[in-house]
C-alpha positions, -999 to 999 in steps of 0.1 A, spaced: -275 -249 -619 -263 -216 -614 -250 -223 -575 -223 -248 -579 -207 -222 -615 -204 -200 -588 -187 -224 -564 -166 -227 -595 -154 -186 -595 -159 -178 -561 -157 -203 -536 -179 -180 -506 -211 -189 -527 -222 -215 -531 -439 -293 -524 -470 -277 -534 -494 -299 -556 -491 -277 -584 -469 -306 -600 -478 -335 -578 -468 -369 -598 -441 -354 -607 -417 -381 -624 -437 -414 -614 -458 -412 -650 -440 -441 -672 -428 -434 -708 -458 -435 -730 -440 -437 -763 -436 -469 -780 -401 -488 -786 -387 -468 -812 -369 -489 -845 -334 -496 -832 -322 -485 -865 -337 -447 -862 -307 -425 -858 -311 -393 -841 -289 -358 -845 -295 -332 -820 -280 -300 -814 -273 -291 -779 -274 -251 -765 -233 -252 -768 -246 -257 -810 -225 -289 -805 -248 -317 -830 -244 -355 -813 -251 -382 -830 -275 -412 -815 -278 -449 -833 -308 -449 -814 -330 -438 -781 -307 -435 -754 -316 -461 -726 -288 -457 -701 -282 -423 -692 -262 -405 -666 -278 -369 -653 -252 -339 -644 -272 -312 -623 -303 -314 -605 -326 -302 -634 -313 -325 -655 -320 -350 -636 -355 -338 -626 -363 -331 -662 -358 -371 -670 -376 -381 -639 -407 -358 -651 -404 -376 -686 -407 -414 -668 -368 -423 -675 -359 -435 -642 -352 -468 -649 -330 -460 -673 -311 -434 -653 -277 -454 -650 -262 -426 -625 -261 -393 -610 -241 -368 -592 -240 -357 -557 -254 -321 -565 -287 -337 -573 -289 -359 -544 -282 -322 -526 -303 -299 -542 -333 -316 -559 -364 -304 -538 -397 -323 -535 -413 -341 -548 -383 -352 -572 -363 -358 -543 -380 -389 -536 -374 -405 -568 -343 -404 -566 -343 -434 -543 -322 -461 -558 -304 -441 -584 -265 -446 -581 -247 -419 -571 -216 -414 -590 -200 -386 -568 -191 -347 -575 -195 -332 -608 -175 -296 -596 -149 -287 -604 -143 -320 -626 -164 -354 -632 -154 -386 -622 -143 -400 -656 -141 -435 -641 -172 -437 -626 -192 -428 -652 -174 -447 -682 -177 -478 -657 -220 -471 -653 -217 -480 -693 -243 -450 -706 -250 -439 -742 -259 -407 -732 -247 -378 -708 -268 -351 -700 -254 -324 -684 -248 -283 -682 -218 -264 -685 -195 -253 -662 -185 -289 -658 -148 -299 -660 -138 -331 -678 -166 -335 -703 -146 -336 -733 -129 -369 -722 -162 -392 -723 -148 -386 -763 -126 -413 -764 -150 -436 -746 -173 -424 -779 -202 -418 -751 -225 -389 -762 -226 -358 -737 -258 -339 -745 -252 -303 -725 -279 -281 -714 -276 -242 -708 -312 -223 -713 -311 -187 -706 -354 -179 -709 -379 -195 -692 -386 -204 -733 -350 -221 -730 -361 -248 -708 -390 -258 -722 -368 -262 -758 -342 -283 -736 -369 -307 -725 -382 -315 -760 -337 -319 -766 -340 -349 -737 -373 -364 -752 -358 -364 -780 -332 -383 -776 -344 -409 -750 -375 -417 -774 -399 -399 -753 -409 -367 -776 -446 -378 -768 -440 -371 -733 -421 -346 -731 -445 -318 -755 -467 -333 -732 -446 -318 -699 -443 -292 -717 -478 -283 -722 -487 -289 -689 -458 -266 -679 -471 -236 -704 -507 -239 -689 -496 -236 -657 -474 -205 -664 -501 -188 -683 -524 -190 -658 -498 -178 -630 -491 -149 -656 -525 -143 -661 -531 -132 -626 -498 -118 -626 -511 -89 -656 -538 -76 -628 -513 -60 -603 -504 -29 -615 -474 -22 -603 -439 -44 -611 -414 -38 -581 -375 -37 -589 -363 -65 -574 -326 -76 -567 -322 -113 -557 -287 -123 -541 -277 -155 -549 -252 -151 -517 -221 -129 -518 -237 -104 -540 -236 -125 -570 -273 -121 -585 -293 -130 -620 -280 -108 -652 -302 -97 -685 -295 -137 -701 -302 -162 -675 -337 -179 -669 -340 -165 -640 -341 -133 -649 -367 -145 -677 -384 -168 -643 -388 -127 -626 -405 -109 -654 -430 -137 -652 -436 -131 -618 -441 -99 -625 -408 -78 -611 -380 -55 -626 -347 -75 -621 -321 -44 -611 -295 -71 -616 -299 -72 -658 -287 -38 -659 -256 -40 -636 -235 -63 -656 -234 -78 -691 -226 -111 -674 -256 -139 -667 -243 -144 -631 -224 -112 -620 -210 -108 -584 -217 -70 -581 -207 -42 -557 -228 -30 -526 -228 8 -538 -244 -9 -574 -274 -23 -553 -280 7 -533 -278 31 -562 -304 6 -581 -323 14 -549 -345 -20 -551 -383 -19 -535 -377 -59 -527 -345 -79 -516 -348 -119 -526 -321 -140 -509 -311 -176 -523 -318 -196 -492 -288 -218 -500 -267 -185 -495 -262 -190 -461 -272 -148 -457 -307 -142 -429 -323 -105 -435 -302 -90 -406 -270 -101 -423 -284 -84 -460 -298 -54 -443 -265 -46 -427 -246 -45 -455 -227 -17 -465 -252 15 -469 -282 -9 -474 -297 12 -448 -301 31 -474 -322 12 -496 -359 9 -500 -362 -24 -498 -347 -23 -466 -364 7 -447 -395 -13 -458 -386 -48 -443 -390 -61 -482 -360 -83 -474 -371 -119 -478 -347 -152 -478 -369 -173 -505 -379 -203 -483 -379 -232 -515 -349 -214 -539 -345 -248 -550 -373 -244 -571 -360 -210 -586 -327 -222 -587 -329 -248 -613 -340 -247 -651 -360 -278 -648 -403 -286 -646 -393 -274 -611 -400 -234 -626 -438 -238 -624 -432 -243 -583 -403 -212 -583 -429 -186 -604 -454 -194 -578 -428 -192 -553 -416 -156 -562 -452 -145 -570 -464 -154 -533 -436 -133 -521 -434 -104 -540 -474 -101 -544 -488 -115 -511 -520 -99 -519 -521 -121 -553 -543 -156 -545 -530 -177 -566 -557 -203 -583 -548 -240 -575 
């Protein structure tokens, strides 16, 4: 989510088994009354109004997208944009197979396109230009902006919800919490919880209210980045990082930035992290990157990396 808002203010930034199955399950629920009307209150506190289950839905963003997959609503996916045909790692990726592409969502949507795919519901996140125009077209726009780990598990029971699939979805969700409690649990037995600053590319990184800093406690880190700014995705100076003086350096693999490049930034020489060789380019960010079922993977992800010594249980 996070990498295409900051194409948006700066434009120089840009499968393990754990969750195998992921989005091939169908929808369990039954066919719902066509008369039940549904109210839900998006994270923008904006309520929408539904005559009935939404069946023909267009996803904005990857996690959106990966979140309906994961709750058996491909079929009624109606069309998608090009960021998740980019960005969606495995083993989403290869549902998406067949799903119309309906072209860039940054900096604007394609008005056309979607009203002509004919959905009664968008789900998408903000940052996204053009949104309040599906108005006069009276489609629905559901928008999704977690900021905890806690946040995306709420925003999953939102798209249940309202595609008649609330069944399925506290049943992903579930699953998820399991999973995360027993990666925490192994988590609690290291002692020690490096500070951590993770470059998102152009030294934008994670502030206080973003899931991703929420996604590093987990794993079990001390995000310098939450203390830098009051902003959720900050682009902060070099002299901030080497002052926080991190013991570990994560870089977003889609930043286009390898260690040497990070390491030779302006007095990172300087920095712990560095004289240690704790610089690492995260090799599946797509997993971090998103707020989506897709978290499980990026905990274990930065939990492998920042506590190699830590086997995590399959």
């Amino acid at each position: 989510m996070f990498k295409h808002i900051l194409g948006i203010t700066a434009s120089a930034v840009m499968v393990s088994t754990l969750l195998a199955g992921c989005g091939s399950a169908p929808v369990s629920t039954g066919s719902p009354k066509a008369s039940t009307v549904i109210h839900i209150t998006d994270d923008l506190h904006h309520t929408i109004t539904l005559k009935k289950p939404a069946t023909r839905i267009v996803t904005l963003e990857p996690s959106n997208a990966e979140i309906a997959l994961d709750l058996g609503l491909k079929s009624h996916i109606v069309g998608t944009d090009q960021a998740t045909f980019q960005y969606t790692p495995a083993p989403w990726k290869a549902e998406l197979s067949g799903l119309k592409n309906i072209g860039p969502s940054y900096p604007g949507i394609s008005l056309e396109k979607i009203v002509a795919a004919k959905p009664d519901l968008v789900i998408a996140s903000t940052g996204i230009k053009g949104l309040s125009a599906l108005a006069q077209f009276h489609i629905p726009v559901l928008i999704l902006n977690p900021t905890t780990v806690n946040g995306v598990y709420h925003d999953i029971l939102l798209v249940g919800e309202a595609t008649g699939t609330a069944a399925k979805a506290h049943q992903l969700v579930n699953k998820m919490k399991g999973q995360v409690a027993a990666i925490e649990a192994q988590v609690a037995t290291v002692k020690h919880k490096p500070t951590v600053f993770y470059d998102l590319g152009g030294l934008f990184t994670t502030g206080r209210s973003t899931f991703l800093n929420s996604l590093l406690s987990m794993a079990g880190a001390v995000n310098v980045g939450a203390t830098m700014s009051s902003q959720p995705w900050p682009q902060v100076k070099a002299e901030q990082v080497v002052k926080a003086d991190p013991e570990d350096i994560l870089i977003d693999s889609t930043a286009g930035t390898s260690v040497s490049q990070e390491d030779h930034q302006a007095g990172f020489s300087a920095i712990t992290a560095v004289k240690t060789g704790h610089v690492y380019v995260l090799p599946n960010s797509s997993y971090v990157d998103e707020p989506s079922p897709a978290l499980v993977l990026g905990l274990q992800e930065l939990v492998k990396v920042l506590h190699p010594k830590l086997h995590l249980g399959r």
